[in-house]
C-alpha positions, 0 to 999 in steps of 0.5 A: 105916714111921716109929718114933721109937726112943730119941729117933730117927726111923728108918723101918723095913721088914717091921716089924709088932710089937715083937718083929720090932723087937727081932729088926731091932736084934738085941736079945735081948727077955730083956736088954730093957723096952720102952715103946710110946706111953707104955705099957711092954709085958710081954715076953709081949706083945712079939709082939702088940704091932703098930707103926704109923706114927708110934709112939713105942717107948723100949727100956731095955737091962738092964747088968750089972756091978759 
């Protein structure tokens, strides 16, 4: 599958919902927000979420520091 990621193209397999695209990028989903379409999705709704061809996914990572 085709997914624009943060600006990228990148072509996935075995990719079904945002939650398998967070486990693929080895994100931890309590460390990110993701934007899907335009449409930021609550974390509860990671796995619900479904990819499909041609989506646009912008995934914001939390930094701590001080």
């Amino acid at each position: 599958m085709n997914i624009t990621v943060n600006g990228s193209n990148k072509v996935f397999q075995d990719i079904f919902s945002v939650t398998d695209l967070l486990k693929t990028l080895q994100l931890p989903p309590e460390t990110v927000v993701v934007e899907l379409n335009t449409i930021i999705i609550q974390p509860d709704s990671y796995h619900s979420a479904k990819l499909v061809e041609g989506d646009q996914v912008e995934i914001i990572r939390f930094v701590g520091g001080g």
